[in-house]
N, C-alpha and C positions, 0 to 999 in steps of 0.2 A: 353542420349547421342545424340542423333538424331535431336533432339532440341535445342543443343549448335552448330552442325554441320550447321542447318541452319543457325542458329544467324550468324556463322562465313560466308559465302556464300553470297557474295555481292549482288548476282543474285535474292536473297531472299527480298530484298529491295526495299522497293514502294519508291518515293518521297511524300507519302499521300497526301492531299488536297482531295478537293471532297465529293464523297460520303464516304470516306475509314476516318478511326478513330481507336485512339487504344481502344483494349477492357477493357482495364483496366482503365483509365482515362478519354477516350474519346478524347482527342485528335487530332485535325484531321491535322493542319500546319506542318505534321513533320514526317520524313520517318517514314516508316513501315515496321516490318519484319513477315512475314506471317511464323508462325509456326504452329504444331498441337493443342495448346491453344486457338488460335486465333492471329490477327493483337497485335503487342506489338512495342510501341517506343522506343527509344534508353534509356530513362531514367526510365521507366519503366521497362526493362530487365537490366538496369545497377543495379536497386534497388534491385532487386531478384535476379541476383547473387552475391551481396555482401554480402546477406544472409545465402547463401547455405554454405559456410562453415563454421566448428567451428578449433577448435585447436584439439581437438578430430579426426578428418577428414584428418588430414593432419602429425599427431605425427610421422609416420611412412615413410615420402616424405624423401628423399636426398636434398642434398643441391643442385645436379646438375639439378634435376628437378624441384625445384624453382629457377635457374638461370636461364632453358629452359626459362619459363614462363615470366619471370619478361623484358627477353629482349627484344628491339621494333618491334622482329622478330618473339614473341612468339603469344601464343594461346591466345585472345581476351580476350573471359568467363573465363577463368582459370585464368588470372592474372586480370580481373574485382574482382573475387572470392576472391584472396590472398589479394589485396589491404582491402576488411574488413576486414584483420585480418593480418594486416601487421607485428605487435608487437608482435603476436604471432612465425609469420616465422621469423622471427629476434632471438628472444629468442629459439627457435630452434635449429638455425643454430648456434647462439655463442656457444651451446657446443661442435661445433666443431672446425675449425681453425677461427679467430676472422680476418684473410683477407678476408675469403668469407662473411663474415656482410659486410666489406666495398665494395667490390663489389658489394653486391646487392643492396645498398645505392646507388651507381653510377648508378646501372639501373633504380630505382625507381625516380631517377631526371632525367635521359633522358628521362622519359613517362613523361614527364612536356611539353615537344614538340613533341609527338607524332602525324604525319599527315598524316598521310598515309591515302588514299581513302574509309574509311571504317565507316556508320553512327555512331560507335560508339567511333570515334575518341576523341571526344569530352569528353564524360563522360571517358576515360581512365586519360586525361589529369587534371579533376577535379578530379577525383579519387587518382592519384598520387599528387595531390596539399593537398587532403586533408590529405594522410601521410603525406608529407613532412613535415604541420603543425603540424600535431599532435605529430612526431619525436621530431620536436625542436630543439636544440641543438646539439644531436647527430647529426641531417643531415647538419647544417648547417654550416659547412666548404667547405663541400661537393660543394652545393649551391655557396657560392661564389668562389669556386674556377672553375669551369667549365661553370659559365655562359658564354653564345653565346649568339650573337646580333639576331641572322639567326637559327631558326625559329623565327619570331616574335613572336609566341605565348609561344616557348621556354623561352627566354626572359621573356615576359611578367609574365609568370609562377613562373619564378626566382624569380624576383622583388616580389610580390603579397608572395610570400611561406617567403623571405628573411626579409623582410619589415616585416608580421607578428608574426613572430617569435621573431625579435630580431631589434626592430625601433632605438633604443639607439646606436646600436654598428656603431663605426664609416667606419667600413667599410662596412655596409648596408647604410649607410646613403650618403657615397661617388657612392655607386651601384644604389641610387635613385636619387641623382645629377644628373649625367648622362644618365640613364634612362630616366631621365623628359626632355632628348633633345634629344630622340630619334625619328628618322624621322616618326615611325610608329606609328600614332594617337594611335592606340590598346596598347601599351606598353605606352603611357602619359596615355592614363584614367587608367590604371592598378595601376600606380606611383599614381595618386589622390586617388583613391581606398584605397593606403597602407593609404597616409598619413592623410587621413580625421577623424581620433578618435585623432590625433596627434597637438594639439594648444600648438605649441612651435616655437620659433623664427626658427631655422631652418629648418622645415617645411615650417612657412607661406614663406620663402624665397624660394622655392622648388615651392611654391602653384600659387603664387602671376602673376609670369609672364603666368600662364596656364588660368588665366580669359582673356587672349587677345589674344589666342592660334590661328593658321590659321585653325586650324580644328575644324566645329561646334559643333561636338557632343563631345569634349572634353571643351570645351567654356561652352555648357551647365550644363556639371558634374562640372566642375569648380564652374559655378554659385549657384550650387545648394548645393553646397557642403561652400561656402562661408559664411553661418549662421551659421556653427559651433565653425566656428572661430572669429564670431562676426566681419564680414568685411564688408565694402559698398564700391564696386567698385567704383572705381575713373572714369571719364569720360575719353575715350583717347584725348579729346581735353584739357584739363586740366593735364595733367599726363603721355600722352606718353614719354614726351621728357625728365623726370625727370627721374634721374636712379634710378634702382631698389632699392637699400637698402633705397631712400628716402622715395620713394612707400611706402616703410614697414610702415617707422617711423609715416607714414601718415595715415596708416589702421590700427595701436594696437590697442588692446583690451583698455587699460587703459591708461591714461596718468599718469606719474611716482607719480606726488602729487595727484592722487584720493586715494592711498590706503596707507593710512599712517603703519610704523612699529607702532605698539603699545605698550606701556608700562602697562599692564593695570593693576588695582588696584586686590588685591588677590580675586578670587572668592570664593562665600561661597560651601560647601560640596555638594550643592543639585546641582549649577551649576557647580561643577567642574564633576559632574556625565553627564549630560549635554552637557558639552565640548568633553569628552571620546566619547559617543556616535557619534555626533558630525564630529571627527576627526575621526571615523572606518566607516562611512558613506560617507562620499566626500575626492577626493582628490581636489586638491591644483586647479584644472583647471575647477571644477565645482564651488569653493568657490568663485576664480573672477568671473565666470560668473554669479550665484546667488549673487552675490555685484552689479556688473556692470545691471543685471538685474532687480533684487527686490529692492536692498538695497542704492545705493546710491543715489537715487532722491525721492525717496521715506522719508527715513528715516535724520532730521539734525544730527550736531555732539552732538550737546546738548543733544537730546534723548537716541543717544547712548552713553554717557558720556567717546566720544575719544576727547571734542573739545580740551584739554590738552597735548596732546597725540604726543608725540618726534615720528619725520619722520626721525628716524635712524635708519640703513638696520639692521633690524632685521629680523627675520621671517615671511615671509607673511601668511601662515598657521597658526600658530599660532596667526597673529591677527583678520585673517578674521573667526577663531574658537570662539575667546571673542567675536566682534560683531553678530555672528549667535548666540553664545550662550544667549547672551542679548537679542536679540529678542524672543528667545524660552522660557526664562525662564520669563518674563514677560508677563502676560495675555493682556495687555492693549496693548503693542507692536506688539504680537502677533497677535489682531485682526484688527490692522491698515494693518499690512504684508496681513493679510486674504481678508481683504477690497478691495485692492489692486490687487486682482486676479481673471484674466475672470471668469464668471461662470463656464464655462466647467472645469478648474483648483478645481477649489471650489468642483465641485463636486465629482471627481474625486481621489480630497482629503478625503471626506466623506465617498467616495466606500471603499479606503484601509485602512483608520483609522478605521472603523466597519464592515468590512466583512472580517477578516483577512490577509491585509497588502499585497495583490498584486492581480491584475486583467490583463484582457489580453488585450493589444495595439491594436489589431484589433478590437473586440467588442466593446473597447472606442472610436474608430477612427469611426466605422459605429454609433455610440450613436452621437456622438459630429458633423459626418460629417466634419470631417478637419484632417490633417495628423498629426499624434504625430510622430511617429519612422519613422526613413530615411532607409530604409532595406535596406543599404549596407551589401551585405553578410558577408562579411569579419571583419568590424568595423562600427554596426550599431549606430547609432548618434539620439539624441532626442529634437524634438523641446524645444525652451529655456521656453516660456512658462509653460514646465513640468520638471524642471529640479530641484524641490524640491525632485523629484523620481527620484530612481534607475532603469535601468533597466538589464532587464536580455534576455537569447537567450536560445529557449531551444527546443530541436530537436526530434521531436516524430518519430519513427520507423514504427507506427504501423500500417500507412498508404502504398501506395504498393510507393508512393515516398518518398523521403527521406522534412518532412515539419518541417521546423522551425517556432517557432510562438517566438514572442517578450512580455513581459509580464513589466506591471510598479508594480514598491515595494516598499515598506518600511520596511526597517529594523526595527525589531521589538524595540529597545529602543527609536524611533522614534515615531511608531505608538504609545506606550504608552504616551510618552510627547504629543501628540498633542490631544491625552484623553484628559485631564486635559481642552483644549484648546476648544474643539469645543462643539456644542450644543447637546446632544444624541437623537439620533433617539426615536420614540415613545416609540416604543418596547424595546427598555432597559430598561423597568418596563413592567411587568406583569399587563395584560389588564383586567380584570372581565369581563365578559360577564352574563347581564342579562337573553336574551334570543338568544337561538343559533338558526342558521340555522338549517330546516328538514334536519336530516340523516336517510338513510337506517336501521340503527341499531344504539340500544344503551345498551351499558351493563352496568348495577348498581346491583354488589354482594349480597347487603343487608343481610351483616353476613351468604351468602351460607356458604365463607370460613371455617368460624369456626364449623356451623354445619358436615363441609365434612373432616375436616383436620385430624383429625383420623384414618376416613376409609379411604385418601389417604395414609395415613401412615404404616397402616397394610397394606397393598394392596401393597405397593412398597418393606417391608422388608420380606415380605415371598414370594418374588424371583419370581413375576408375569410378571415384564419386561424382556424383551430380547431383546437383540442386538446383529446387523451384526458383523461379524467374524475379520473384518478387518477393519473397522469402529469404533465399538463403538458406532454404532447409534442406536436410539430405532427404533425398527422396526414399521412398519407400522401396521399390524394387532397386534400386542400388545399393541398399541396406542391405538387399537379401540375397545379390548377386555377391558382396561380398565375405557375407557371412556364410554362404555356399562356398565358393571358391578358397577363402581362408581358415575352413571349419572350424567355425568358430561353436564354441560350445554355448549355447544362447542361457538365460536363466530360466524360463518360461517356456516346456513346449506346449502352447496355447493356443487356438484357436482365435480368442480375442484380438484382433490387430492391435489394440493399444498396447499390447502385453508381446509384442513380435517384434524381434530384434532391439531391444532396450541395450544390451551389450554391447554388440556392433555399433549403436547408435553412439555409448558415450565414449568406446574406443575409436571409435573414427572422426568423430567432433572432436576430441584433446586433442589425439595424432595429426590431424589437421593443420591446428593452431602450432604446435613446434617447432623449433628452431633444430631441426636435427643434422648434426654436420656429419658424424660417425656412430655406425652402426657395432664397431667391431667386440663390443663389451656389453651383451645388454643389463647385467645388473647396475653397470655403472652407469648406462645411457638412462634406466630408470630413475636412480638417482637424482643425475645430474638435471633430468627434465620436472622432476618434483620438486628439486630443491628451486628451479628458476620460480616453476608456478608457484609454489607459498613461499615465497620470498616477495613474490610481483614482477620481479625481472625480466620475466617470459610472458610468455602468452599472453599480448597484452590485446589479441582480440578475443581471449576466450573471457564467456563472461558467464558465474557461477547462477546469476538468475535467470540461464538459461535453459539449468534442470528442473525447474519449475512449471512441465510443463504444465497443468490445468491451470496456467494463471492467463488472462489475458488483458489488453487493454492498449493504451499509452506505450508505448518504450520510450516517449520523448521526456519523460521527467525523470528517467536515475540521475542523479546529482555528482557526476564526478570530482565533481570541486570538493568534494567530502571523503575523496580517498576510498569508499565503503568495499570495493572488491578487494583492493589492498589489506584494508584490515580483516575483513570476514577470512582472506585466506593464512591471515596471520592467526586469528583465531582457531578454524579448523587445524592449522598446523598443530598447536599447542594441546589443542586436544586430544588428537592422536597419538602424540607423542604419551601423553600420559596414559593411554592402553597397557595394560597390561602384557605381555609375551605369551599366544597361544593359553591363555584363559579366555575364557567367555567371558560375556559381558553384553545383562539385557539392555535393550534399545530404549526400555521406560527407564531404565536407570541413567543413559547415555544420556538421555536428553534433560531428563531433572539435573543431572550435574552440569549442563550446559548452566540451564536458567540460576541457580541457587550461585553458583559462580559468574557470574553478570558475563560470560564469556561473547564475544560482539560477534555477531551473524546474523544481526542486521541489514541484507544484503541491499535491503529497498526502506527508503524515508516512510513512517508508519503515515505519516500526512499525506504524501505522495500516493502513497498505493490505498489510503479510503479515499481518494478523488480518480483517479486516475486507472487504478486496477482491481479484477473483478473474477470470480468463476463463474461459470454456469452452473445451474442449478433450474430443475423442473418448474414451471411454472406452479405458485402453491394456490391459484387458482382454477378449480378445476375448468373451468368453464374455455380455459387456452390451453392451445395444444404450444411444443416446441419449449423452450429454456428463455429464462428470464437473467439480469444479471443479480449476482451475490455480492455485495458491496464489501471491501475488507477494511471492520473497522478496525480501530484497536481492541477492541476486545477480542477479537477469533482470528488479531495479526499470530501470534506466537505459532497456536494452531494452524493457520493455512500457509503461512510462508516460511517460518520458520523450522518445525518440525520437519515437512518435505525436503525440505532445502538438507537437514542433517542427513534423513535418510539416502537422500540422494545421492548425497557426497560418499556414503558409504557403500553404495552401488556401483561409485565412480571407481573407488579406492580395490575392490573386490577385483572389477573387473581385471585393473593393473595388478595384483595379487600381495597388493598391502595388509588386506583383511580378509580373513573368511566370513562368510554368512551363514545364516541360518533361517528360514524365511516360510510364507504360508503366498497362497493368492490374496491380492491385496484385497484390505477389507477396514473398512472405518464405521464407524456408529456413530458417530456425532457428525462427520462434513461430509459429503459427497457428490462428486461433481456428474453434472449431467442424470442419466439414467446410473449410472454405476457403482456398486456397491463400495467403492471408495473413492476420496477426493486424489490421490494420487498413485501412478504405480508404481512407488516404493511402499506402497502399505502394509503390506505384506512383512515388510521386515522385524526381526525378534531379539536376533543375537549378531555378536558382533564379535571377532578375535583376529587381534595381530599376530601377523605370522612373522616369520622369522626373515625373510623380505622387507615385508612392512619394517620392521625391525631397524633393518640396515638401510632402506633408503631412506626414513627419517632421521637418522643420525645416532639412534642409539647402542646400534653396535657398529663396530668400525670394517671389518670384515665381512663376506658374504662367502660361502663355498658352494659354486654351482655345481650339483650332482649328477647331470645327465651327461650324453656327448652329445655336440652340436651335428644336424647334417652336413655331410660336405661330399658330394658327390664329383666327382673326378669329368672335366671339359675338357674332351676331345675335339679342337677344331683343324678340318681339311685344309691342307696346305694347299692346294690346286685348286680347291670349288669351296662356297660359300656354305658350305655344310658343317651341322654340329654334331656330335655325339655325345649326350649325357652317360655316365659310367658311374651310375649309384642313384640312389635317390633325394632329392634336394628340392624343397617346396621354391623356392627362394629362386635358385634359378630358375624351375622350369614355369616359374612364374612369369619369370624375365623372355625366355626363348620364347612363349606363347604370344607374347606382345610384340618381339620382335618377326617372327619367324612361322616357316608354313609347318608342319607335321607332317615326316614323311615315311612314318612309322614310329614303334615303339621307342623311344629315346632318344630318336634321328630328328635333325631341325636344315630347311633350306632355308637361307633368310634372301633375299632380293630387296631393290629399291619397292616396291610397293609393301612386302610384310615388314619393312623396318617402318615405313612411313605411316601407318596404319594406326587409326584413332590419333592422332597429330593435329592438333589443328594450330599450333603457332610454331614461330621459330622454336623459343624455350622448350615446347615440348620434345622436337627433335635433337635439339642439343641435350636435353635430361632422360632420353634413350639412350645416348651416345657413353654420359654420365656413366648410368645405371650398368654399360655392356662394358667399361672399361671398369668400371667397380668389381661387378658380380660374376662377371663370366671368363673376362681375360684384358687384365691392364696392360698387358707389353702382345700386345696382337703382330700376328707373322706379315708382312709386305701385302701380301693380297687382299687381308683383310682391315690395314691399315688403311690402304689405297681405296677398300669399299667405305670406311668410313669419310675420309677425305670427301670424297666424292661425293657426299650426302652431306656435310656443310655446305660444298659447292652449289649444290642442286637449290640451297634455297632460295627463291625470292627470284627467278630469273626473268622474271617482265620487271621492267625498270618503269615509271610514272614519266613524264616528262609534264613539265608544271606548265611550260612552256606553250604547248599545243592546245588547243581546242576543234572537238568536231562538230560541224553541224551537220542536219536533215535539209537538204532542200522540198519545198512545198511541191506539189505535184502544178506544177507549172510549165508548159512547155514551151515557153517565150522564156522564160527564166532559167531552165536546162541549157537553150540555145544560148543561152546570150553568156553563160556559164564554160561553154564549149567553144566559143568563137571567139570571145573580147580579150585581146593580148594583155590590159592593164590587170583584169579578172587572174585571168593563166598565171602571170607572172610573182601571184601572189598565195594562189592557192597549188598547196601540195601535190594533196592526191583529192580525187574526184572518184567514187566509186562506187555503185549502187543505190545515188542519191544522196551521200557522206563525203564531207568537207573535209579536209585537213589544214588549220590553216595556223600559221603563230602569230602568239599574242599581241606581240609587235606587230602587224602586220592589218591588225583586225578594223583601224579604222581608215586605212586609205580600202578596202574591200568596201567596206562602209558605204565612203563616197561615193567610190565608182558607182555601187547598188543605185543609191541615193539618185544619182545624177542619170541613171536608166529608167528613172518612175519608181523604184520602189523606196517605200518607208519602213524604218527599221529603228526600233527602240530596242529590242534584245541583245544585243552584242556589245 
């Protein structure tokens, strides 16, 4: 509260410049309010408290306390606060009387001219601009009906809020008439502002007189703003004297016989797919311009087969749909169009046609060195040169200002027609590599697998793993208890705990989740438990966004209704499958042939996981210690969830001896989670080759020839005493005797009722020892040791419940003892009496009752 008080205290207020800067941004041209955080700008404190409240925060405010706040007499912060969550205080307040909504509608346009001597004047008035937009409709009666000339910036607000909400309606458009001869230079660039996304006759006539404006920096916006309208300023010595409407007729876009109506001949199925596309892609003022730009001196009519073609007012949409679609659907047309476009366009096109259909306007603009996007805030406009893309505006939070970045796209029935069209990158075929670069490390299985799959498998079903309480994770030392015990050859010997036991980690989570009924084949039990999982038919609690691990957040929004494990493991299937046989093959190659082939590992909804999921990442203000979160937008999804997610799977596949690797400590330059030199550890990974395993359990050769011999070490069990004798060596069983049985010497095993019952803690468990000793060590057991098994079914569960009984305590009462000890009605109902414990049945419990009752005492318990 101390810190809003400042904020609000004018006296708190530097003019900055100099040595003074905000701490958050750095900042220096621009007041400063000295709080206990440190120096903060007006935009930077606007930004944080629009965060600070939720709908939560506030359920329980009056209406009269958000009309305090909201009017141009109230409290700064607190209605900075409301304004993020304006929709909420609306929806609030309509449950009660529906005139106090429209009042507060009226306060929330009077902060449109809010001017009062206070640095954060400003951002109130952007704050209240951005409700009003975001309202819409609801406010905008509102809006026109109380606009004032005085404030100017009033005014201006009006217009700009009015204008983009609702540019059609005739009474914004007479509000922008007017406006655009307004004495106050500030309210005409306001008016250019609205009408700049707007190439419509009534605009350019709105537009036109403002490139000869008496005031420069509206003259300028003007001009700069005059490419999107496809205009070439007239000279005023050629043009002054001619009136406006002729001006216009002077500057169209088109002259009426360039764009003939078309009649056009029926398109075939593949093009009228094409046209649809097409026509959901552009409207009607990007299609002139892509005509008047690409397509009419470029392209004759003969080409496009309109030279026939009746110029009756038909639909211009419509025809400018047939001829794009003629160029698209033609390869030969298509590559004259391509021919035809700067390099930077060319490339540009190459970026979203194979790296998934949108990249960011900034990045392209410092690539290319030349302006693409006009970042008018309000209605940003794109040079024509790129105007085969879409663009989009898209506002990240996560920074302490509020940052919009601008992105170019293509809708994706787009990107796929122009597949068809262009030349593919190297790597949309899988590369061979003779000989790879030195890595650090390389693991090649060499059928470990199959000799180990066993003893993993006892190892996991006689209840050796453990996991956190509230998790479900495998724990740490149970990780490493069984990566000791099963020698497991780990990938990493590392010091780093993130980097310990990742092996054991995803051989023991799959093994886990399977359905294993026989052990006796393990090239075929790998098989058969690969083919269930990329099929989906199996393991339907394993779930592959569980290799992910630096990801955190939500797990409530995977969307199963979307199938996406199903498909992503249909997709990794297909992938693999297309590996090569014991060739390499680098992991930048692996994954560009992932994207350039639209292949779905998808494993998380892109919307889902920027709301809901997140990394850490170091605080990028120094001034805190500890990790902030990393938002995943679309733009850094492919990057954070996707890529790890391949690598991963190939650490999965390794493990099981599908693939070989080839590998480094992990290491990332662009993402990295937490303190650590990479965002995941698989980073590290280079090369990849399918072995001859991998081979045969994905289906591509049909045979398998296992080269080693299996252990089988020869069980000696005592006819007369519970004794064993191992005769060879065998991980497998003396796995099994250890869990069952005491050691009483080199190979020698006693088992008794206590070491079989040992680490048991349900029935299952001791019937899946039973299992495990009639599987592994001896299925047709001699009389004595049949008889010890018998006897340990018997043994279980031998206190029986009886539902029937209840015991009480009696109170330390010695009138109540006696009278417990003496009363025949009492005796005759109760059992046993013994150290102050009742026994008594159920039936029974309310004539005891009575009698109590009917001796003086009160009893509501029983």
């Amino acid at each position: 509260m101390d810190t809003l008080k400042e904020i609000e205290d004018t006296s708190n207020w530097s003019k900055g410049g100099g040595q003074e800067y905000c701490s958050l941004c750095n900042e220096r041209e621009v007041p400063l309010c000295r709080t206990k955080e440190g120096k903060r700008c007006a935009k930077c404190i606007a930004y944080e408290l629009k965060a600070m409240f939720t709908k939560a925060d506030i359920i329980t405010w009056t209406t009269s306390r958000f009309k305090e706040i909201l009017r141009t007499e109230g409290n700064l912060c607190y209605r900075l606060m409301l304004f993020g969550i304006i929709k909420d205080v609306l929806q609030i307040v309509s449950k009660g009387n529906p005139a106090d909504v429209n009042e507060l509608l009226i306060y929330i346009v009077w902060n449109l001219g809010y001017t009062q001597p206070h640095p954060l004047a400003y951002e109130v008035r952007e704050a209240a601009l951005r409700s009003c937009i975001a309202l819409g409709q609801t406010i905008l009666p509102i809006l026109m009906r109380i606009h004032e000339p005085k404030p100017w910036q009033f005014y201006a607000n009006i217009v700009l809020a009015a204008g983009s909400i609702a540019p059609e309606n005739p009474q914004v458009k007479t509000l922008l008439e007017k406006a655009a001869k307004s004495h106050e230079p500030g309210v005409r660039e306001y008016v250019l502002r609205t009408i700049a996304s707007h190439n419509s006759t009534w605009a350019k006539e709105i537009f036109l007189p403002m490139l000869y404006d008496s005031d420069p920096s509206v003259r300028t916006l003007a001009t700069k703003i005059a490419s999107s309208f496809k205009l070439r300023p007239i000279t005023r010595s050629s043009s002054s004297q001619l009136p406006i409407q002729k001006q216009v007729t002077q500057m169209q876009l088109f002259n009426k016989n360039q764009i003939k109506s078309i009649s056009p001949p029926p398109l075939t199925p593949a093009q009228k797919q094409i046209a649809t596309i097409i026509d959901n892609s552009y409207n009607n003022d990007i299609l002139k311009k892509l005509y008047s730009h690409y397509i009419y001196h470029l392209f004759s009519e003969d080409e496009l087969a309109i030279k026939d073609m009746s110029t009756a007012n038909k639909s211009k949409k419509t025809d400018l749909i047939y001829i794009l679609t003629t160029i698209y659907s033609n390869k030969e047309l298509f590559q004259k169009l391509l021919d035809s476009l700067p390099q930077d366009v060319r490339q540009t096109l190459n970026l979203l046609v194979w790296q998934g259909g949108e990249y960011n306007a900034e990045k392209l603009e410092k690539m290319f060195n030349s302006r693409i996007v006009d970042e008018n805030k309000y209605s940003p406009s794109i040079d024509n040169n790129y105007l085969l893309f879409q663009i989009r505006q898209i506002y990240s939070y996560h920074s302490y200002h509020d940052h919009s970045r601008y992105f170019l796209y293509l809708v994706e029935g787009l990107r796929k027609l122009f597949k068809q069209h262009l030349i593919p990158p190297k790597e949309y075929n899988l590369i061979p590599i003779d000989t790879i670069e030195e890595t650090r490390f390389v693991y090649e299985d060499n059928e470990r697998i199959l000799k180990q799959l066993k003893l993993f498998v006892a190892y996991i079903r006689q209840g050796n793993l453990k996991t956190t309480q509230n998790s479900n994770k495998l724990l740490k030392n149970s990780l490493k208890q069984m990566t000791k015990y099963c020698h497991i050859e780990e990938f990493y010997d590392s010091q780093d705990e993130e980097l310990s036991y990742i092996k054991t980690q995803l051989i023991a989570v799959f093994l886990k989740n399977a359905d294993i009924r026989s052990l006796n084949n393990p090239p075929e039990l790998l098989k058969e438990l690969f083919d269930k999982f990329f099929s989906g038919q199996g393991f339907v609690k394993y779930q592959l966004r569980e290799l992910l691990f630096h990801i955190k957040g939500d797990s409530s929004y995977y969307d199963t209704y979307e199938n996406r494990e199903e498909k992503v493991r249909q997709g990794l299937f297909n992938l693999l499958r297309e590996l090569p046989q014991e060739r390499w093959i680098s992991i930048e190659n692996l994954i560009k042939y992932c994207f350039y082939r639209d292949i779905m590992l998808e494993i998380v909804n892109k919307s889902a996981a920027s709301k809901k999921l997140y990394y850490n990442v170091p605080f990028t203000n120094k001034h805190y210690s500890g990790y902030e979160r990393a938002e995943i937008t679309e733009e850094v999804y492919n990057n954070v969830i996707i890529v790890p997610l391949i690598k991963a799977v190939m650490f999965l596949c390794a493990s099981f001896g599908l693939v070989d690797i080839a590998y480094t400590l992990p290491e990332n330059t662009d993402f990295k989670e937490k303190d650590h030199n990479y965002l995941c550890i698989f980073d590290g990974l280079k090369y990849i080759k399918l072995t001859k395993l991998g081979s045969y359990i994905l289906g591509k050769t049909q045979k398998y020839e296992v080269k080693f011999e299996e252990e089988k070490a020869q069980v000696v069990m005592d006819e007369k005493r519970l004794i064993i004798h191992l005769e060879g060596k065998d991980m497998l069983k003396s796995l099994i005797l250890e869990k069952i049985a005491d050691r009483l010497g080199d190979n020698y095993y006693r088992v008794d009722y206590r070491s079989f019952l040992k680490d048991c803690l349900s029935k299952k468990d001791v019937q899946q020892k039973i299992i495990f000793f009639k599987e592994q060590i001896c299925s047709n057991p001699s009389p004595i040791w049949q008889e010890f098994l018998d006897e340990v079914l018997k043994r279980i569960n031998p206190l029986k419940g009886v539902p029937s009984m209840r015991v009480y305590k009696l109170a330390q009462d010695k009138e109540l003892i006696s009278l417990i000890a003496r009363d025949e009605v009492l005796k005759s109902y109760i059992l046993k009496a013994e150290n102050y414990h009742l026994l008594i049945e159920a039936n029974s419990l309310a004539k005891v009752k009575k009698r109590l009752v009917e001796s003086g005492y009160f009893i509501d318990n029983i």
